[in-house]
N, C-alpha and C positions, 0 to 999 in steps of 0.2 A: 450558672453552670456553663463552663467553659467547652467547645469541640471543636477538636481537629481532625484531620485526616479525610480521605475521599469518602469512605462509610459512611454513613452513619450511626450515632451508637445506638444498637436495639432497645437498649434499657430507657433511656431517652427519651425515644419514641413514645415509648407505651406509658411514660412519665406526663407525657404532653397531648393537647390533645391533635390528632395530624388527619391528611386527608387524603384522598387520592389524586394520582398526579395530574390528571385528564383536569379536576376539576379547581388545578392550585392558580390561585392568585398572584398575578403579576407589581415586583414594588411599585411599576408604573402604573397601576391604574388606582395608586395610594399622593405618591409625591411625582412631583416633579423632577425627571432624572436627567439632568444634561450636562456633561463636564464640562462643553463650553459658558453653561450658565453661571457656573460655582464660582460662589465668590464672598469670603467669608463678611459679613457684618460687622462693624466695630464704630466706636464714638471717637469723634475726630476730636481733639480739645480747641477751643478757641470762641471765641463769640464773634456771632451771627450778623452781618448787617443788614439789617432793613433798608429797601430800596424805599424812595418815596410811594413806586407805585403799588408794594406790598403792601405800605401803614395802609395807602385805599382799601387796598382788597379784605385788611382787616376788620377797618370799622366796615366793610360792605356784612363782612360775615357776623359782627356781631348786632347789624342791625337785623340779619337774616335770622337769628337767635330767638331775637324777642319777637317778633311777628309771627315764626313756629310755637312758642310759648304763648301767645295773646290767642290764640285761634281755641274758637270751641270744638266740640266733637262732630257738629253740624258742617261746621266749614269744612272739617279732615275728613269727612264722609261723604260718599254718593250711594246708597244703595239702592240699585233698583232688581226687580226680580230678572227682568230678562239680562244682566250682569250676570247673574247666580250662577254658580259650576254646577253638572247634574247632582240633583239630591240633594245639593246645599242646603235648602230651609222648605220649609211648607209653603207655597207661595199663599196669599192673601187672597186670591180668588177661589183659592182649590178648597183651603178653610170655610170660606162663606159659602161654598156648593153643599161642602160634607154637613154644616150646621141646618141647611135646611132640609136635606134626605134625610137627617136625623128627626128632625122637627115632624115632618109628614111620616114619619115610623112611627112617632110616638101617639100622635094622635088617632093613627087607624088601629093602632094597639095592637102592633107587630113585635113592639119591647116591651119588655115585661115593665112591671109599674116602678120595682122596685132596684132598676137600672139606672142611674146614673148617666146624666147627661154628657156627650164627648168633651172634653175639657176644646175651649174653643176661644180664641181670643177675643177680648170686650168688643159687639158684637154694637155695630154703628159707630164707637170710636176705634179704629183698629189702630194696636200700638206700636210705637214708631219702632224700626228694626233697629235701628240707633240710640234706645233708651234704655236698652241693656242692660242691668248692674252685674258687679263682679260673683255675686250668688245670685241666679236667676229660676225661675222657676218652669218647668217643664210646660205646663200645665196652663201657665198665660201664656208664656213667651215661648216656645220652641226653639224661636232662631238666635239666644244668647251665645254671643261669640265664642265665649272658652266652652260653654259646653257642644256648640258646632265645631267648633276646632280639635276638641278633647275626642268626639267621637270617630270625626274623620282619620285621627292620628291611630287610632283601634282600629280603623277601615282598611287605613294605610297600612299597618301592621302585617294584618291577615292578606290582605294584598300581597305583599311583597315575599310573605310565607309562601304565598300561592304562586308568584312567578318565581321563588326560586326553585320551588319542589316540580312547576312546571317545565323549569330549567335543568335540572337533572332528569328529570322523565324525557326530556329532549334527547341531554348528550346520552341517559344509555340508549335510546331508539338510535341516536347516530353512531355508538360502536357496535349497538346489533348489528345495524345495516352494513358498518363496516366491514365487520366479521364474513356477515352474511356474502356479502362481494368479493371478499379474500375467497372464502371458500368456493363460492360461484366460479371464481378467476380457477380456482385449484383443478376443480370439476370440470372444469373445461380444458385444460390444460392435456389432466389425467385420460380426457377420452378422444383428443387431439392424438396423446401419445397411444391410446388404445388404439383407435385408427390406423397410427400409424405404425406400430405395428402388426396389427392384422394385415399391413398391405404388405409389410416383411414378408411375415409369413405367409401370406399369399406368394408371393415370386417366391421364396424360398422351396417352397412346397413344388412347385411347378418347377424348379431349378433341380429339386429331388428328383422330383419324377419322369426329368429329361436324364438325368444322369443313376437313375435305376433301370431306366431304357435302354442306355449307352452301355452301361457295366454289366448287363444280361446279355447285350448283343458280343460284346467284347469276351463275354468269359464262354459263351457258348460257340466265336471262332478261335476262341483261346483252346479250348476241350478240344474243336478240331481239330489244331495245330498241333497239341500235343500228339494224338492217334496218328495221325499222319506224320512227326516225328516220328514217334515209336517207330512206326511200318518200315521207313525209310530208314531207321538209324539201324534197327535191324539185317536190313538189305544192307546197309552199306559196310557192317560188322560181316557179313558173308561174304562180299563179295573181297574187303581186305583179308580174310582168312585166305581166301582164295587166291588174290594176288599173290598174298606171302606163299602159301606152299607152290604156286607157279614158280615165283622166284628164289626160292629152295631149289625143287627142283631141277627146274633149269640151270644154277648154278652148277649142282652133282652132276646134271647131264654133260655142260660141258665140260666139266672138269676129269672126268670120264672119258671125253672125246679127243682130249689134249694127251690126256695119260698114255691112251691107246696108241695116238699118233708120234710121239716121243720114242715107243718103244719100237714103232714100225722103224722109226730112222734112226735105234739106238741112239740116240739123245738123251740129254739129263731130264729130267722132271721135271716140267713148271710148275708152277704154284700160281694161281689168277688170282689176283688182288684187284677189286673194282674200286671205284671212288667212293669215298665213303662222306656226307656231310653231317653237318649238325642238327640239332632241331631248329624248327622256325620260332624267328622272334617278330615278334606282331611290332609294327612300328604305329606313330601317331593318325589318329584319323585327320586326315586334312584336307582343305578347301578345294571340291573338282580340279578351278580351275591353275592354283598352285600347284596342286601334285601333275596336273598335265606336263605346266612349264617346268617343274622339276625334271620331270622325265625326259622332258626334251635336252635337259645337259645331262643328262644321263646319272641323276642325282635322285636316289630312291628311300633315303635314311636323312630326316632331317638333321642328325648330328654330326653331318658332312657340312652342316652350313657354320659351325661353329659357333653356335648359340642357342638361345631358346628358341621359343614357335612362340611367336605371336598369337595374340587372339585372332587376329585377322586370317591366320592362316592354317588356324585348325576348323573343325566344323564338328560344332558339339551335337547338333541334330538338327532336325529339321527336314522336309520332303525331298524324296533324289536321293538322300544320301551323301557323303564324305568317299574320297578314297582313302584306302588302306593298302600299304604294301607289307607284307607280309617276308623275311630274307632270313638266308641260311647261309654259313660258309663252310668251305670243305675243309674237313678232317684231313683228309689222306689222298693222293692221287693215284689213279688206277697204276700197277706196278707192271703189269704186260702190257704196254699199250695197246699190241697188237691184237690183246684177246680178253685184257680188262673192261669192264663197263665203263663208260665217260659218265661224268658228274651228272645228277640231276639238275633242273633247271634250280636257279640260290632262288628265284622273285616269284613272288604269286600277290596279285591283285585281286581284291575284294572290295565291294560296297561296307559301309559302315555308321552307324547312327542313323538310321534309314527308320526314324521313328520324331511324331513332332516334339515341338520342345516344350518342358514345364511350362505353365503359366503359373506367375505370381499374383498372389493377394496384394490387389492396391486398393486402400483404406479412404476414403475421404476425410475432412477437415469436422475436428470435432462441432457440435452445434454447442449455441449456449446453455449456461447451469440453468435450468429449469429453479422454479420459485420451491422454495422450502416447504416440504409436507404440511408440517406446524411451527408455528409463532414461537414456539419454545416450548421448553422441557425434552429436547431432541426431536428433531424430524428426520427427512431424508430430502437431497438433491441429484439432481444424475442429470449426465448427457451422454448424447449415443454422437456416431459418425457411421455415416452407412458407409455398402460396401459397393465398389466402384467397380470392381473387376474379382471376380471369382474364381479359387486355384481350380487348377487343368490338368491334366498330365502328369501328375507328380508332384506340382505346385504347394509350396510351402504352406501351410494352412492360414488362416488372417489370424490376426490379435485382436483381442477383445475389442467391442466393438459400442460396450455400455461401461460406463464409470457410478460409482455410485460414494457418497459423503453424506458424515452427518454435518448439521447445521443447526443453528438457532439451539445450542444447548442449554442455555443459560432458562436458569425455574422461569414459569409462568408467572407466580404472586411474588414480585422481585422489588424490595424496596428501589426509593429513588437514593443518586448517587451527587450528591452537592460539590459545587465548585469551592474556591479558597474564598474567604473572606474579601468582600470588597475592599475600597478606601473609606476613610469616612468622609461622611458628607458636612458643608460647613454648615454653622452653627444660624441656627432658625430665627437668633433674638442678637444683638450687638451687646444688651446689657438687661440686666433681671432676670438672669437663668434662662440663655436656650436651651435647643436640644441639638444634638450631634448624631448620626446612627450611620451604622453600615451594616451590610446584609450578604446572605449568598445563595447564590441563583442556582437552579437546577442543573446539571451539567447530562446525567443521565434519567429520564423517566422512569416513576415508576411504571409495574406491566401488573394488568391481572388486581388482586385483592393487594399487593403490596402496597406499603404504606409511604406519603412522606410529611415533614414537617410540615405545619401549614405557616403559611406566609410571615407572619408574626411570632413564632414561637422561639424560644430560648435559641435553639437549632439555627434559624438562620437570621433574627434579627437582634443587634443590640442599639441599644442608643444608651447616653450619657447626656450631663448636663453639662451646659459650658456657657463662658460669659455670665460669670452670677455677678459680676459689680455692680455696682447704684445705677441707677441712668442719671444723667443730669434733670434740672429742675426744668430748665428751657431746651427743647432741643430740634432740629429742622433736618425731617427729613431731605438728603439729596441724591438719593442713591438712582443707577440707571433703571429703571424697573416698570414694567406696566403690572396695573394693580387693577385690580376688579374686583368691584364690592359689592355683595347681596344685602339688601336691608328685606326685614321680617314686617312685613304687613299685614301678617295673617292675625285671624283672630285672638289668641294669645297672648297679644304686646298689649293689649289696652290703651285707651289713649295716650295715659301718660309715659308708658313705653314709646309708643309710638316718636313723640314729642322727645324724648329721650335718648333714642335712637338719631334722630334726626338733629341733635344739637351736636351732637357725637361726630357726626360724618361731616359735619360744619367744622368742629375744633380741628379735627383728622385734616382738612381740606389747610389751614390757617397753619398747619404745622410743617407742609411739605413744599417743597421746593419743587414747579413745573416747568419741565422744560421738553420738549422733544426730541433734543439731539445727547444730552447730558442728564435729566434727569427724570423725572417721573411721570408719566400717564396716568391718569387713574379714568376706569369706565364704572357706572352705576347702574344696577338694576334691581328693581323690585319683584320682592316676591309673595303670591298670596298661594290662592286659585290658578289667578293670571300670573303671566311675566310681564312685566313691563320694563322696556329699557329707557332709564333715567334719562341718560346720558353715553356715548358710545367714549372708546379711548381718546381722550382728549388733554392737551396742556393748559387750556385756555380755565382756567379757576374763574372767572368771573361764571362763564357759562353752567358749570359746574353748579358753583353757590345759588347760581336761580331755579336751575333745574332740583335742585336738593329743596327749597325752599318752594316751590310749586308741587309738589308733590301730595296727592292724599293717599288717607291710609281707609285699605280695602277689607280690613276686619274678615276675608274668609279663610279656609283653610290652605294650609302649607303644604307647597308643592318642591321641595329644594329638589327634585331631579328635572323638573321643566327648569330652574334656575343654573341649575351647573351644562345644562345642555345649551342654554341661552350663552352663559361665560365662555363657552369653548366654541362658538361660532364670535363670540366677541374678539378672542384671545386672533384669531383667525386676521384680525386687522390689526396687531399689535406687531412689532418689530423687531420681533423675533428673528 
């Protein structure tokens, strides 16, 4: 079954069996991934020549053949107990202790009659550990190799049951703790900004209670002001009534006085006509000391200057005060000069703006987004900016002062999200059916109970077969390559394994071409129990061939992760 796109398909999934993402498997800790290594395998045609000092190295190896086959199991063996891995075998002393605390049980008749003696190896000839058969019996022989082998590979089993189960009981105690510190982080965060708020509100409250201070004193001389307005504006409604019927009168009066005098001198009748002007127009409040030097040219109306007013030359508020000229022009000129009223004064000067000025809200620089409430399925973030300067006077109010965002929306239990299809990798065999495979790597995590494919499944691994033709009959390895080879020494192979194994890695040797700069390395290691390293990365084939042929076989159980830990400290001196 075939898949595209960045999804995965859910059906799929739950087709197959998949895992969590925390715990998915890397193709690297499968194969070896390197694009400068790739390089596909194939059969060159032509025939081989033998150097002279090959044909040596041949007959050297196939005398090394028969010497590995002439050898009995005594020569291929050393076993001694203090060799043993723990628990490997019964040792021979511990048996002849147990046979005789058994011996002195039975005789003080602490076993019952009708017990069965401990099964216990022939008892003055004790049997060789090395004489083993392929069905062995418990009973004489304890330490029969495939069945020591057999039980440790069940030991092995459960073991590695046990560190994997103990390997996830790890990673969730490491996303508990992770969690647990996210949230630690959050909680701290949360009473960081608690604090700091409360010291907000601290000054703010104190900022209150200066300016509930301020606006009681102000509105209880404000009440003042008004009453004493009132009283005063009053008065001055009286005593303008009172001017006006003055100046009534005294108009009638003289106009009376003129009449009567007219007719003393038989005269015509004058008519008194005083100056009559207009209402006042309040002009711009301007800067002291501008309106001074205005007045000094005799310039009282800023739009004698033929243009606007400057900022500089007005005065919006502030203490002191602005001047004001306040001008009127006459209507009519007195028509009897001799007995009309002259014009009242056109200019009247006053103070103006004589109050301070607004303060504006100046805001500081916002702070950083604070970390997301929750990991997902929506949290919140927010930043604040304090405030620097607080309105005054009139003062525009501030703009907000807290921001707030969702974040992290995306589900909690959220499958993972896979890249495209790698390349393929080149083919693992030159001839007799390799394999070919490409793969695709995680792009986005899963989160939470979501699921993803595991490493191997339909989803993100294929392989094919490739290079199925014949191999040649004769053929000499020459590829550039370091090679590392584990032989099986454990109980298991039996001798004639053992022996078999061992002519193997002889032909293996005879079949490839060594060279250091051009062609192949090959390092050898044994594996039981112990590791033993044969031989390290070397070109030198004679050295090899001895070492392969010096070698015995250690009949205990199989250790292949001490052996690929040994390989990868080997591969460490290879040339890579």
């Amino acid at each position: 079954r075939r898949y595209s796109g960045d999804e995965v398909d859910e059906e799929a999934m739950e087709a197959e069996e998949d895992e969590l993402a925390h715990r998915e498997t890397s193709f690297r800790d499968y194969f070896f991934d390197d694009s400068d290594f790739q390089q596909n395998a194939e059969i060159v045609d032509g025939t081989y020549e033998w150097t002279a000092a090959e044909r040596g190295e041949a007959k050297m190896i196939e005398e090394a053949k028969r010497i590995i086959q002439s050898r009995s199991l005594s020569e291929m063996q050393n076993f001694r107990d203090e060799d043993a891995p723990p628990n490997a075998w019964i040792k021979q002393s511990d048996m002849d202790r147990a046979s005789r605390e058994l011996s002195l049980i039975a005789r003080n008749g602490s076993l019952a009659s009708g017990t069965p003696p401990l099964p216990v190896q022939e008892q003055g000839q004790p049997k060789s550990k090395a004489d083993a058969q392929f069905f062995c019996t418990v009973s004489k022989n304890p330490n029969c190799p495939r069945f020591r082998d057999k039980l440790e590979q069940i030991v092995g089993e459960l073991q590695a049951e046990k560190t994997h189960t103990e390997f996830l009981l790890e990673t969730t105690k490491s996303e508990c703790t992770a969690q647990l510190k996210e949230l630690d982080t959050q909680i701290g965060e949360m009473n960081d900004k608690q604090n700091e708020g409360a010291r907000i509100e601290s000054e703010a409250s104190a900022i209150k209670s200066d300016a509930t201070g301020t606006i009681t004193s102000i509105e209880s001389q404000g009440r003042k002001l008004l009453r004493e307005w009132g009283a005063v504006n009053e008065e001055c409604k009286k005593t303008i009534l009172q001017l006006r019927n003055n100046v009534c009168g005294t108009k009638k009066l003289k106009q009376e006085v003129i009449t009567i005098e007219a007719k003393q001198r038989k005269g015509e009748r004058l008519e008194i006509a005083d100056c009559s002007v207009s209402d006042f127009t309040p002009g711009e409040c301007l800067n002291a000391e501008f309106a001074a030097m205005m007045s000094q040219r005799g310039i009282y109306d800023v739009s004698q200057l033929g243009g606007e007013v400057g900022p500089n030359m007005k005065h919006e508020c502030g203490p002191g005060g602005g001047t004001q000229y306040y001008t009127r022009e006459p209507v009519s000129p007195p028509k009897t000069p001799d007995y009309g009223a002259e014009c009242p004064p056109l200019r009247l000067k006053t103070i103006c703006n004589d109050f301070e000025c607004p303060v504006q809200c100046q805001l500081g620089d916002w702070e950083g987004w604070s970390s997301c409430s929750k990991s997902c399925d929506g949290g919140m973030k927010r930043r604040v900016r304090p405030v620097d300067v607080y309105p005054q006077y009139g003062g525009e109010e501030c703009d907000p002062t807290k921001q707030e965002e969702t974040c992290d929306a995306l589900a909690c239990d959220r499958p993972c999200t896979l890249n495209d299809w790698g390349p393929w990798r080149s083919c693992t065999r030159a001839c007799e059916k390799g394999i070919t495979w490409r793969s695709r790597s995680i792009s986005r995590p899963a989160t939470g109970a979501g699921k993803c494919p595991r490493t191997f499944s339909k989803a993100r691994y294929h392989r094919e077969y490739c290079n199925d033709n014949p191999c040649p009959a004769e053929v000499v390895c020459l590829a550039k390559l370091d090679l590392l080879i584990g032989l099986d020494a454990s109980g298991s192979m039996t001798e004639d394994g053992w022996k078999s194994q061992s002519a193997a890695m002889l032909s293996l040797l005879e079949k490839t071409k060594l060279d250091a700069k051009a062609g192949l390395q090959i390092g050898i290691a044994k594996f039981a129990w112990d590791i033993t390293l044969v031989h390290h990365l070397t070109d030198d084939k004679k050295a090899l061939v001895k070492a392969v042929t010096d070698m015995t076989y250690d009949g205990w159980t199989t250790n292949l992760g001490g052996l690929f830990r040994t390989m990868k400290n080997m591969l460490q001196f290879g040339r890579r």
